[in-house]
C-alpha positions in Angstrom: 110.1 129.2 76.6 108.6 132.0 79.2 111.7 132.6 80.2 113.4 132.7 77.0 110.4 135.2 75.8 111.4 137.4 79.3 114.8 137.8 78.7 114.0 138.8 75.2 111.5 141.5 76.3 114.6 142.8 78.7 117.1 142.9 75.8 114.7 144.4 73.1 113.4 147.6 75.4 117.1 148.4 75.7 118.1 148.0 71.6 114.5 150.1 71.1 115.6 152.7 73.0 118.8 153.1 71.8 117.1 152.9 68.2 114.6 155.1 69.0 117.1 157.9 69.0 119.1 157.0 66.2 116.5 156.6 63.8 114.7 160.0 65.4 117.5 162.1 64.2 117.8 160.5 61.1 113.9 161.6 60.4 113.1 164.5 57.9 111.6 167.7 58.6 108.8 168.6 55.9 108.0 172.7 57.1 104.3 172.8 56.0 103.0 169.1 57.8 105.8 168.7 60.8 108.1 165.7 60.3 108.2 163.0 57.7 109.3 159.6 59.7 111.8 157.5 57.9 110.0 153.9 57.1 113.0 152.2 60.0 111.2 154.4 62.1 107.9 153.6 61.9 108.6 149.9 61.8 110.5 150.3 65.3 108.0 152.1 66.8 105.4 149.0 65.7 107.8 146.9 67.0 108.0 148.9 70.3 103.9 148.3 70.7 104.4 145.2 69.9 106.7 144.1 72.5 104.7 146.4 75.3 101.6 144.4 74.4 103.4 141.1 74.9 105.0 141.7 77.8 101.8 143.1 79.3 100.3 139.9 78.6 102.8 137.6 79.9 103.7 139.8 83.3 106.3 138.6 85.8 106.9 135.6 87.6 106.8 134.6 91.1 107.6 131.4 93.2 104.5 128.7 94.0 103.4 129.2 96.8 104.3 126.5 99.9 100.5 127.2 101.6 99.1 127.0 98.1 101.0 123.5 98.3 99.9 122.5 101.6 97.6 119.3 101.8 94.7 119.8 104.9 92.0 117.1 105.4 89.8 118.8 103.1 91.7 117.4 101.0 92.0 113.8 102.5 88.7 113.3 104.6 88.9 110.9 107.1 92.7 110.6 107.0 94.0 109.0 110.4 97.5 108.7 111.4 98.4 105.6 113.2 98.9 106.1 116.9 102.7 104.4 116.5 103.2 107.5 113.9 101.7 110.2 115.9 104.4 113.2 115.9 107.2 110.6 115.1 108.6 112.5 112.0 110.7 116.0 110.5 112.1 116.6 107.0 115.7 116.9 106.3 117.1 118.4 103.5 115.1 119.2 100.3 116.9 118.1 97.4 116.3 120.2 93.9 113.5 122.7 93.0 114.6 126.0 91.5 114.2 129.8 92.9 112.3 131.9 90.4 113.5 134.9 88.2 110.8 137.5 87.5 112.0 137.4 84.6 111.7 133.8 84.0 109.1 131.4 84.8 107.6 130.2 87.8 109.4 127.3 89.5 109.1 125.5 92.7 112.0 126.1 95.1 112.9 123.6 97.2 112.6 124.9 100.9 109.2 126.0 99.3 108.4 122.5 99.0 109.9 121.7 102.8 107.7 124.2 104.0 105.1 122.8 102.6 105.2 119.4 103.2 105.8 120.2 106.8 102.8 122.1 107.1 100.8 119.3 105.9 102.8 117.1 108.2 101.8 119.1 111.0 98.3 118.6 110.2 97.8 115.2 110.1 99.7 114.9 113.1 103.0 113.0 111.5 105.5 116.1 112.5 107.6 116.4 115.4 108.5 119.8 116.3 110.8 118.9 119.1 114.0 117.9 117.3 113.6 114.3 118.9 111.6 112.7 116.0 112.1 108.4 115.6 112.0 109.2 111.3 113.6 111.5 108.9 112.0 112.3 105.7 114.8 113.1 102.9 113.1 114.7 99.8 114.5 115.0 96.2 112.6 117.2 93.7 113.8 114.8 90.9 112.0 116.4 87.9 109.9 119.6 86.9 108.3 119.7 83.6 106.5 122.4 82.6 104.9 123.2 78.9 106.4 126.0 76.8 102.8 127.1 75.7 99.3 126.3 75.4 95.6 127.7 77.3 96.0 124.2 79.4 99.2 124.4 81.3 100.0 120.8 82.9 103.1 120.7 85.2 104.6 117.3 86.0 106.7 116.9 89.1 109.0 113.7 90.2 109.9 113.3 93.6 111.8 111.1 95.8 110.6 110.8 99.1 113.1 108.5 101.9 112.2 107.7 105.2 114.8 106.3 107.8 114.9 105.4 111.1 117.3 107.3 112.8 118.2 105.0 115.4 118.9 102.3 113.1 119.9 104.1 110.3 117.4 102.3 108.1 115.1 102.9 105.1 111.4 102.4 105.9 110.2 104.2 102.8 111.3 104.9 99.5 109.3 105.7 97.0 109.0 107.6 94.0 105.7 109.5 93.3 104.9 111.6 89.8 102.3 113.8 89.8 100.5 116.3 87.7 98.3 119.1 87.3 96.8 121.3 85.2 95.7 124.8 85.0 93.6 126.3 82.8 92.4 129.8 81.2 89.4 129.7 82.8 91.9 130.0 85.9 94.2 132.8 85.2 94.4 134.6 81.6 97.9 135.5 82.0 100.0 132.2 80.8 102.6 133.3 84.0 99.6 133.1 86.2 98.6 129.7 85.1 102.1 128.1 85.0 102.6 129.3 89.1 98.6 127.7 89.7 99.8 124.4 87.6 102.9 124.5 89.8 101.5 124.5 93.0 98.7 122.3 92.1 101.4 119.2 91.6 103.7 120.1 94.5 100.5 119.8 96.2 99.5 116.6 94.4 103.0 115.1 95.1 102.4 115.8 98.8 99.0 114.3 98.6 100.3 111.2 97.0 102.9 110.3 99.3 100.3 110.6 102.4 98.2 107.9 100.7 100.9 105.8 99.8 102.3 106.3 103.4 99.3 105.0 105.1 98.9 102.5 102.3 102.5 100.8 102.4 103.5 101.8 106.0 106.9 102.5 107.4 108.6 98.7 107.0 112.3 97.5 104.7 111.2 96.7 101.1 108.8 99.4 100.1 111.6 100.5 97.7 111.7 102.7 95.1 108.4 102.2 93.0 107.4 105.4 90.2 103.7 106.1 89.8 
């Protein structure tokens, strides 16, 4: 819907303009109070405020943000990597995600997400940065869904997160996590804002979520694909 509504704005300023002019010349001239405005006229003009105002309101879009997605042990207190775990892991691919349009609405792009979930990797102590890591994480952003209106914007986010061994080519890990979040008025008034907040509150829930579920279950065959 936003980005239906920003493609709109982007057409109409070009028909208005062109209109503008058209319906200009085809205004009267009254001598004594200056010219008389043709009633098309007036209406396109009011319909020229009208799409200034909304577009005003609405703004542009921009990407969530990986560090705004990034999950620190302020966020999980008391979170302690097992010793057999300790800088044992790097993420491959990320599957899915979108790249956002200004003119659109605010998505989460994959690498976004990689960068993210590295980061919070790196500081729990799971990622190995020397390119000789025992496990590879494989990450699908399966599902986005985002509201098309409302003060409360919750975004819901399905990922799939793999773990293999990469000496044995096995899966360890395999679960699916949903998550959501919610932003609200109180924090952003622009609906653009408060989608790109809602965003990056999941991807960071999602992250979150796996981290528990990866100390919970631990790396072993059989902890396949569950949805929570």
């Amino acid at each position: 819907m936003l980005h239906e509504e920003n493609v709109f704005f982007h057409r109409s300023f070009s028909h208005l303009r062109n209109g503008f002019f058209s319906l200009k010349e085809q205004s009267s001239y009254n001598p004594q109070g200056g010219p008389v405005l043709s009633q098309s006229f007036k209406k396109l003009v009011g319909a020229a405020a009208l799409i200034l105002c909304t577009s005003w309101l609405t703004g542009c879009a921009t990407a969530a943000n990986p560090w705004s997605m990034t999950v620190d042990h302020n966020h999980l207190p008391g979170y302690e990597v097992e010793t057999a775990l300790k800088n044992s892991m790097n993420v491959g691919p990320v599957e899915g995600g979108e790249t956002t349009n200004p003119l659109g609405a605010s998505n989460i792009a994959g690498e976004d997400f990689k960068v993210a979930l590295n980061q919070s990797l790196k500081n729990f102590g799971f990622l190995d940065e020397s390119g000789a890591s025992r496990y590879q994480i494989d990450v699908a952003i399966k599902e986005i869904d985002r509201p098309m209106f409302g003060l409360d914007l919750k975004v819901k986010i399905v990922v799939l997160y793999v773990i293999t061994n990469k000496e044995t080519k096995e899966k360890v890990f395999e679960q699916t996590i949903s998550a959501e979040q919610t932003a609200t008025f109180s924090d952003a008034a622009l609906a653009i804002d408060r989608l790109k907040i809602a965003n990056e509150r999941a991807g960071k829930e999602s992250i979150l979520q796996f981290l528990k579920r990866l100390k919970e279950v631990g790396l072993k065959p059989g902890t396949l694909a569950k949805v929570s």
